[in-house]
C-alpha positions, -999 to +999 in steps of 0.1 A: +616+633+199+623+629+163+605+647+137+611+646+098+606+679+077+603+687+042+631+715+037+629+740+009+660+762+005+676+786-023+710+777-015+742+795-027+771+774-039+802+791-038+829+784-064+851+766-052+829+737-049+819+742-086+848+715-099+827+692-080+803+671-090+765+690-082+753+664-059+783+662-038+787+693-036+754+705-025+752+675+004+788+690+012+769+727+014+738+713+030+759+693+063+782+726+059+747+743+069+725+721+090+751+698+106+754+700+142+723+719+141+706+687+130+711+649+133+737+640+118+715+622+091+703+649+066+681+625+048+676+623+012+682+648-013+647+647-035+648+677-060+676+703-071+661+731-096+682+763-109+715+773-113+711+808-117+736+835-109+726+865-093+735+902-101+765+909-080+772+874-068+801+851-076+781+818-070+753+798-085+724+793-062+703+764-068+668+757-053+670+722-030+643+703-013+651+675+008+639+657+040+657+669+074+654+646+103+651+671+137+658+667+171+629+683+187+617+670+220+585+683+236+582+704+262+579+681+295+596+651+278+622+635+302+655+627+285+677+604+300+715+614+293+756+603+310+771+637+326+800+643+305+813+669+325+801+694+348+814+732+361+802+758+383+772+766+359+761+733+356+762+701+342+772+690+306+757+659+294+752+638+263+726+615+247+749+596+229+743+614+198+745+644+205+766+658+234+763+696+234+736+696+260+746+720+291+719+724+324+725+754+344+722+748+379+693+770+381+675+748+359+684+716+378+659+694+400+647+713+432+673+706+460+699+704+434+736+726+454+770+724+442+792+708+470+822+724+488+842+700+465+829+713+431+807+684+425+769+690+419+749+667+444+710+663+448+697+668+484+669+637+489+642+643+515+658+627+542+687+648+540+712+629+523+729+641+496+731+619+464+761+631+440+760+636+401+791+619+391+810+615+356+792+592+335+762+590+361+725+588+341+704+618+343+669+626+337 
């Protein structure tokens, strides 16, 4: 589910992080970049190289390599989440850490309707329906 890369990136820092000190202020451009995108948990910067200026640039860019830890399940892995909130495209639900995740109800488990009440609810064999309430678990 997790999966830790080896990043290389020329990155550009602008100048008004220059009164900075260089460290801080390239993890302040690196989260400014990969956070939210990411794990919150960049990892470890492990080598900055350059400084140089560009023609027609107002900032130094600086080569960084550093370890990014990913959120990349695989296809066909379950993932067990709380339903946050849902609408009449879907479902929005969060793994704890990270709680952008929206299913369409296309997407949903065969036999998945939205109710005349709004709610989504899951039709079992039987007939009954089984609703997906706030908070409820979700696979």
């Amino acid at each position: 589910m997790f999966v830790l890369s080896q990043v290389e990136h020329n990155l550009p820092m602008p100048p008004h992080l220059l009164n900075r000190p260089l460290v801080d202020a390239i993890k302040a451009e690196l989260e400014r970049l990969f956070l939210d995108k990411v794990v919150a948990n960049l990892g470890l910067c492990a080598s900055v190289e350059g400084g140089f200026i560009f023609p027609g640039e107002g900032c130094s860019t600086y080569k960084v390599s550093f370890r990014l830890l990913m959120f990349r399940p695989f296809v066909g892995e379950v993932l067990v989440g709380k339903i946050s909130g849902y609408d009449e495209k879907g479902l929005h639900v969060s793994l704890d850490f990270f709680s952008d995740i929206c299913i369409p109800g296309h997407l949903m488990q065969y036999g998945t309707a939205r109710a005349l009440d709004g709610r989504w609810m899951l039709k079992t064999e039987d007939g009954d329906g089984l609703y997906l309430d706030m908070d409820d678990e979700y696979a």
